[in-house]
C-alpha positions in Angstrom: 0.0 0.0 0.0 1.1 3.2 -1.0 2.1 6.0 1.8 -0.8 8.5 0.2 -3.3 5.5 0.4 -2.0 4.6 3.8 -2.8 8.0 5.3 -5.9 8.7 3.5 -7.1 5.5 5.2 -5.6 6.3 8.6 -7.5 9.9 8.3 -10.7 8.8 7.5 -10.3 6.1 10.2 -9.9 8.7 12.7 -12.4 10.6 11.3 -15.4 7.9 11.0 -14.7 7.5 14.7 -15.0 10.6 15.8 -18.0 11.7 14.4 -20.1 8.5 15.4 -19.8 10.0 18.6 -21.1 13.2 17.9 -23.1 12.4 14.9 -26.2 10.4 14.5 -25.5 9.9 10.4 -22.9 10.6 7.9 -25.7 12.9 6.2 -26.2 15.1 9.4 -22.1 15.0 9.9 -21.8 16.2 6.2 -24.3 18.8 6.7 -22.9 20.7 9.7 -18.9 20.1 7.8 -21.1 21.9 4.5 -19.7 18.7 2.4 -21.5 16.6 0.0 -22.4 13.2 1.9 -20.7 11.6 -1.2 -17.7 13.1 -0.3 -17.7 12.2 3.2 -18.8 9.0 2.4 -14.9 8.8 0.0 -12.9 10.2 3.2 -14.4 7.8 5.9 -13.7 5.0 3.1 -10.3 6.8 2.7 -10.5 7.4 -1.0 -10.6 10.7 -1.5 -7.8 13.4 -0.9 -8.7 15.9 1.5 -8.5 20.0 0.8 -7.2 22.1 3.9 -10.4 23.8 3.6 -12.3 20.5 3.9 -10.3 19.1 6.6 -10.4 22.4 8.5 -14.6 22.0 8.6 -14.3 18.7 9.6 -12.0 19.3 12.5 -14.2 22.1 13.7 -17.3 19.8 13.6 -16.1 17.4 15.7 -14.4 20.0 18.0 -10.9 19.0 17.1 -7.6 20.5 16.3 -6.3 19.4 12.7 -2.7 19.5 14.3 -4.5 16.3 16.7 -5.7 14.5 13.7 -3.0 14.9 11.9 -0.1 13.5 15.0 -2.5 10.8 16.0 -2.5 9.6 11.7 1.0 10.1 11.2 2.2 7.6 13.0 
């Protein structure tokens, strides 16, 4: 597995997990990020690359830091 693909996977990991805890659906979770459900969908399944912009909605939705996310997945 590839290092992008390894990440990607490790991110959306992190991600799926947090936001069952907060979230009661990926639609509601992609609503308050203001993301397509699709796309969320593609990050949780990590196959889609993730825009700053994107990742910085995410993180404030589940009331993290993006520096947290992105320790905790780099290693």
């Amino acid at each position: 597995m590839s290092k992008e693909k390894d990440i990607l996977l490790k991110i959306g990991d992190y991600i799926g997990k947090e936001a069952k805890t907060k979230f009661k659906s990926n639609v509601e979770f992609a609503n308050v990020c203001d993301v397509n459900e699709s796309t969320i969908r593609r990050i949780l399944q990590g196959k889609q690359n993730i825009s700053l912009n994107v990742l910085k909605r995410i993180c404030e939705a589940l009331e993290i830091k993006m520096s947290d996310l992105l320790i905790a997945c780099g290693n």
